[in-house]
C-alpha positions as CSV (number, residue, x, y, z in Angstrom):
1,X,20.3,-26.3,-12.5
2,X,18.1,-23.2,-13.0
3,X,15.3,-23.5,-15.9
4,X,14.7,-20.8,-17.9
5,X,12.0,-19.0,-16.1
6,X,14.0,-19.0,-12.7
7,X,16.9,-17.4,-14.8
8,X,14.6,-14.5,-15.7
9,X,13.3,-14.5,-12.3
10,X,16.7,-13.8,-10.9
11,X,17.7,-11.5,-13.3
12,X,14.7,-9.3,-13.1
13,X,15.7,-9.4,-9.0
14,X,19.1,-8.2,-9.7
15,X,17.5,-5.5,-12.2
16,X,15.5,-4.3,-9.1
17,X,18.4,-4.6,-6.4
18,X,20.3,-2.0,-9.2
19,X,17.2,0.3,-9.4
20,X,16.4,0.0,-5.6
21,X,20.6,1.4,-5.2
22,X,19.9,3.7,-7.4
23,X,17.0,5.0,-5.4
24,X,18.5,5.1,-2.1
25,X,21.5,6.7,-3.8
26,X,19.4,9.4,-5.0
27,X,17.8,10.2,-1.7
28,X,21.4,11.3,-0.1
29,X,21.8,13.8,-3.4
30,X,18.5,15.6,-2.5
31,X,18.3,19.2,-2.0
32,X,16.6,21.0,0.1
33,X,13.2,21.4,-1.4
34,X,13.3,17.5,-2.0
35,X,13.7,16.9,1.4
36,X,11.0,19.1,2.7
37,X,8.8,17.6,-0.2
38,X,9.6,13.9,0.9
39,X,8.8,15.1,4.5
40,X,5.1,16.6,3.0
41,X,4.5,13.4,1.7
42,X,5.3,11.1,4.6
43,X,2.8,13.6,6.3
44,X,0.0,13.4,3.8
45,X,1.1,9.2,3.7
46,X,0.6,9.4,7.7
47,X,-2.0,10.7,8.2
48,X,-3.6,9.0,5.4
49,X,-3.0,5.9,7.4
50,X,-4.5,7.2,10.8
51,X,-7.6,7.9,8.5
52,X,-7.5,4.2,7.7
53,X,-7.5,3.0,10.9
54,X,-9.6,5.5,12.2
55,X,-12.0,3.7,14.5
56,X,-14.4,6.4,14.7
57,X,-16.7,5.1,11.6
58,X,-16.7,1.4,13.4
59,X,-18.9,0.5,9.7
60,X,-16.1,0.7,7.1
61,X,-13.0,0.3,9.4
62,X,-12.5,-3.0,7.5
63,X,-13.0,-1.5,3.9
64,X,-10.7,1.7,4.1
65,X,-7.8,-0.2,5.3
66,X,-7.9,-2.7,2.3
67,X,-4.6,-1.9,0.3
68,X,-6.8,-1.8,-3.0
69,X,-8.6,1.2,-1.5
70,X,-5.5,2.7,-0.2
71,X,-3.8,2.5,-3.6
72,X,-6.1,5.0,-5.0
73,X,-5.2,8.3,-3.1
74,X,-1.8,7.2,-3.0
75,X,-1.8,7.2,-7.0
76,X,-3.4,10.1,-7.2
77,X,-0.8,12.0,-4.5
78,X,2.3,10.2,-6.2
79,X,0.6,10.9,-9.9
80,X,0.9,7.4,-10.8
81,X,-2.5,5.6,-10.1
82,X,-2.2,2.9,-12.9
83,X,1.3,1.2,-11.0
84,X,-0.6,2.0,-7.8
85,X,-3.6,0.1,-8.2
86,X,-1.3,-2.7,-9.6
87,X,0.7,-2.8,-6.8
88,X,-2.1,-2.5,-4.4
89,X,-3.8,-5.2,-6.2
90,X,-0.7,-7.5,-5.0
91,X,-0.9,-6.5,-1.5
92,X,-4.5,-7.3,-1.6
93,X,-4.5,-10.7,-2.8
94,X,-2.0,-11.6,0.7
95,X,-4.8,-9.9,3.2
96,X,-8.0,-11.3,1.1
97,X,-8.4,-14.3,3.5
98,X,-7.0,-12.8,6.5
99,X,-9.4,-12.5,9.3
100,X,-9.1,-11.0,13.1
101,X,-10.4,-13.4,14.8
102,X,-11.0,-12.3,18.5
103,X,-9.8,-8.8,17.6
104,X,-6.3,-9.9,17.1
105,X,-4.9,-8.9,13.8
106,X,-2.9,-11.0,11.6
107,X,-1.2,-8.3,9.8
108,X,-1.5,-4.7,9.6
109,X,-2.2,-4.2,6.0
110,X,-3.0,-0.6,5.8
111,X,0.5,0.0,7.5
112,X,2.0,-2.2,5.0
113,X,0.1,-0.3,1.9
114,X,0.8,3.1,3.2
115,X,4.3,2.5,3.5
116,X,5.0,0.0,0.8
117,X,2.9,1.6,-2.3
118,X,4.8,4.7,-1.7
119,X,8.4,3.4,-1.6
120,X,7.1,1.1,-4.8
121,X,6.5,3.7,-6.7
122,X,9.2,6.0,-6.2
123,X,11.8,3.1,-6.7
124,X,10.2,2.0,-10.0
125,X,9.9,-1.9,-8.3
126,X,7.5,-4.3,-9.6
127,X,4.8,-5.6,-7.7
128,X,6.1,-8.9,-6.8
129,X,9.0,-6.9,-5.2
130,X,6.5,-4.7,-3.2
131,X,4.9,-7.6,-1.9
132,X,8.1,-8.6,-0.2
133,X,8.4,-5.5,1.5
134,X,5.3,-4.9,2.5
135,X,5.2,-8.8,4.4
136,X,7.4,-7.6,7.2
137,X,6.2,-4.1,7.4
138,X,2.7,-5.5,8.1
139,X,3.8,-7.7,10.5
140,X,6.0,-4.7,12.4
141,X,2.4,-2.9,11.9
142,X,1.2,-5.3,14.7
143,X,3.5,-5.5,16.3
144,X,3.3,-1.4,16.7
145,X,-0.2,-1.8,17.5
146,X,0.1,-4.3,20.3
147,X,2.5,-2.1,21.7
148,X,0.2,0.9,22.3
């Protein structure tokens, strides 16, 4: 038997699973000028995240890459910095503890912020949705990195 605050927990999901539908349903009715805009922003969003792992200024490697500190261009680009910062905020709270110890990374955060924030906003999802996306993108973020 669900209590009351599960019920609302599920419905709220099944409100984002109709607006997430309704995003990817929008993407296929783009026209052309949406499409080259998405592509500008995936760009911008790319190299964005090669600035964050940059390891060229060794000193605040650690700091850029944070998803609180990513959240700010990224709501400035995507005009929305108030549901960026609150989203960001999530992602931060899952990678406060997380250490590298020996240079091993437990998750790629910044790959998981520069893709996650992004689709977030442009679906309309709530943070606690964006946080479940952005778990498995981090992890594919190291899994990227051991590759090269």
């Amino acid at each position: 038997m669900l209590t009351c605050g599960e019920n609302e927990g599920l419905n709220r999901m099944v409100q984002q699973r109709g607006s997430i539908k309704k995003y990817i349903s929008g993407i296929i009715k783009l026209n052309e000028k949406e499409i080259f805009m998405n592509i500008g922003l995936a760009l911008v969003f790319g190299v964005l995240y090669w600035l964050a792992t940059n390891k060229l200024w060794y000193g605040t490697l650690h700091l850029v890459r944070q998803p609180l500190v990513l959240a700010v261009p990224i709501g400035l680009i995507m005009g929305n910095l108030g549901d960026a910062m609150k989203i960001g905020a999530s992602l931060q709270m899952i990678y406060l503890g997380a250490i590298a110890p020996g240079g091993t990374l437990p998750a790629d955060e910044a790959l998981a912020s520069c893709i996650t924030i992004p689709v977030a906003l442009a679906a309309g999802l709530e943070p606690d949705i964006a946080v479940t996306i952005a778990v498995p993108v981090g992890l594919l973020g190291v899994l990227l990195d051991n590759l090269k």
